[in-house]
C-alpha positions in Angstrom: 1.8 119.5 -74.5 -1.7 119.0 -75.7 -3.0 119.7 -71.8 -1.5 123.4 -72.4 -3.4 123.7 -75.3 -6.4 122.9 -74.1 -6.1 124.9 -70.8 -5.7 128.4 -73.2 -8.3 126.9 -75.3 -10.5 127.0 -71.7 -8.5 130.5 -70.3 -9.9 132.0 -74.0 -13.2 130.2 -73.7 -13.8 131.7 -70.4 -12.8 135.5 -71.1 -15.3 135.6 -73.6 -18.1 134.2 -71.4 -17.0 136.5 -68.6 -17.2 139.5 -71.5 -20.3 138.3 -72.5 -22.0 138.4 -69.0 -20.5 141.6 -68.0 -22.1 144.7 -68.1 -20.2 147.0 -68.9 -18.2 144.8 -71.2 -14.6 144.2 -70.6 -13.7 144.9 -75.0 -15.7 145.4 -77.9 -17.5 142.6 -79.7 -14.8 142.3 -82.0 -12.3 141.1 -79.4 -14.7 138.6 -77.9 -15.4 136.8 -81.4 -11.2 137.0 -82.6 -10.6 135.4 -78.8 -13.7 132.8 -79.7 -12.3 131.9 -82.8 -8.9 131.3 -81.0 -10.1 129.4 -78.6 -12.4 127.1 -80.4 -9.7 126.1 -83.1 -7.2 125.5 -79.9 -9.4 123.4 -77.5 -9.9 121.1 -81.0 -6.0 120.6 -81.5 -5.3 120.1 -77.7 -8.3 117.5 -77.8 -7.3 115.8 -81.0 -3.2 115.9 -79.6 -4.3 114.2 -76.9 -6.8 111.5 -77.4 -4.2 110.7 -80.4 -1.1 110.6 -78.1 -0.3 107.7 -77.2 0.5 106.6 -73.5 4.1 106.6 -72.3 5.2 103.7 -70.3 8.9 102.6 -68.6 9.2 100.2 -71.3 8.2 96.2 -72.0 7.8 93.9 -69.0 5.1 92.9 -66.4 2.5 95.4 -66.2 1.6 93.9 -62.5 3.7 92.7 -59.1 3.5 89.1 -57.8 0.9 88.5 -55.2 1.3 86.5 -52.1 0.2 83.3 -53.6 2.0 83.5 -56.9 5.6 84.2 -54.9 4.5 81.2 -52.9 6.7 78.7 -54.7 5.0 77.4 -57.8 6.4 74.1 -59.1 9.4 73.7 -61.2 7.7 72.8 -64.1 5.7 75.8 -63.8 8.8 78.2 -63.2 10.7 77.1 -66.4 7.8 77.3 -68.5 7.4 80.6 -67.4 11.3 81.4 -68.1 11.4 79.7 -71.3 11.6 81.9 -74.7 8.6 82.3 -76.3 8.1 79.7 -79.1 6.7 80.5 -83.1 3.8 79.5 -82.0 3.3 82.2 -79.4 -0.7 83.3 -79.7 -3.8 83.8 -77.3 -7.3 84.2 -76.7 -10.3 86.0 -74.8 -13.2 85.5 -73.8 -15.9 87.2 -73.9 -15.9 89.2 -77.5 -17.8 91.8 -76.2 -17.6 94.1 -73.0 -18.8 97.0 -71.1 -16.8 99.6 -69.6 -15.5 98.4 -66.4 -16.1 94.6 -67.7 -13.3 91.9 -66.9 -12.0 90.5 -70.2 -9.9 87.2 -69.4 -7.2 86.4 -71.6 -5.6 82.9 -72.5 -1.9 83.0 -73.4 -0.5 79.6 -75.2 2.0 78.4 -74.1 1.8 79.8 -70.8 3.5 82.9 -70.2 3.5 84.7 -66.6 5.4 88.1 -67.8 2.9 89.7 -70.0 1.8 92.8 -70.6 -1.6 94.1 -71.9 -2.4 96.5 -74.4 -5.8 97.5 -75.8 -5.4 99.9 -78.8 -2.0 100.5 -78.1 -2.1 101.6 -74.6 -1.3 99.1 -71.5 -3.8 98.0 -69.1 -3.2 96.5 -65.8 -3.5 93.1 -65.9 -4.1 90.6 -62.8 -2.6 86.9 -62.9 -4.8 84.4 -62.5 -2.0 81.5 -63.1 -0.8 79.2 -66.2 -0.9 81.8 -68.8 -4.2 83.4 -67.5 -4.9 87.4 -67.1 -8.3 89.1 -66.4 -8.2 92.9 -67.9 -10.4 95.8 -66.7 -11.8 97.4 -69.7 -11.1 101.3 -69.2 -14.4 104.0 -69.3 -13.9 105.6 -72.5 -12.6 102.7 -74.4 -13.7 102.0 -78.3 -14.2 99.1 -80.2 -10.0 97.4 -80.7 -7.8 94.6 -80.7 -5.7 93.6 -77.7 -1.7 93.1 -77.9 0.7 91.6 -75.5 4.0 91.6 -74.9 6.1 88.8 -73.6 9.7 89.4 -73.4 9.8 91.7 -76.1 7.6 90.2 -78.7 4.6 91.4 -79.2 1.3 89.1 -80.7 -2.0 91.1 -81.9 -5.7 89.7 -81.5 -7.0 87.8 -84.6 -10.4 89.0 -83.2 -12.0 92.5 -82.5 -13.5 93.2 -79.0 -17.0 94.9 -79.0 -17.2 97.7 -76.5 -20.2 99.5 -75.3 -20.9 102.0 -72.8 -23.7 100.1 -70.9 
């Protein structure tokens, strides 16, 4: 919904211009400032709607496929830890505490957990296995300053810390 707002915030934005750089004019000036102050107040909702919005996903579970080596056959020991229910004690870590956009951000689960899924500020990132309860995260372009949350069989575990994120 907000991407409709926004595109008549834009389809208002650009009459006007076109009226504006048109001799003759298209309407009077009257019509080109009550279109204006349509459009400006519409490209701010669609905007605000959408960077609030939060991303819709099919639902809790692995946020990445097996590769080649991790289907290889990892031992038993490995396999049931991997299966087992999460425990109280469920937490992680990551390293480092602050990032750039496009940074890797690698994160420590305890006990190790293979079926995680990443979220920074609510929305999932795609996270690449790196084995015994080890993920490395991209950080998105756009990203702010948040915590990182992940998901392990339906429980969900929130960052003590804060990551830092800059542009450059």
């Amino acid at each position: 919904m907000p991407s409709l707002i926004i595109a008549l915030g834009v389809l208002l934005l650009s009459i006007v211009t076109v009226n504006w750089w048109r001799k003759p004019s298209l309407f009077g000036k009257n019509v080109a400032w009550a279109l204006l102050a349509l459009a400006v107040p519409l490209l701010l909702l669609g905007f605000g709607l959408h960077f609030k919005e939060p991303v819709r996903t099919a639902g809790p579970g692995p946020s990445r496929s097996a590769s080649p080596e991790e289907r290889a056959s990892p031992d038993a020991a490995d396999r049931e830890t991997a299966k087992a229910p999460l425990p109280a004690g469920f937490e992680f870590s990551f390293e480092p505490r602050s990032a750039r956009w496009g940074q890797e951000v690698q994160i420590r689960v305890t006990p190790p957990r293979e079926d995680v899924t990443v979220y920074y500020n609510g929305r999932p990132l795609p996270a690449r296995a790196l084995g015994k309860g080890t993920f490395v995260v991209t950080i998105p372009s756009m990203s702010k300053d948040g915590y990182f949350t992940l998901d392990s069989g339906g429980r969900q575990v929130k960052a003590r810390d804060r990551l830092a994120v800059s542009a450059y």
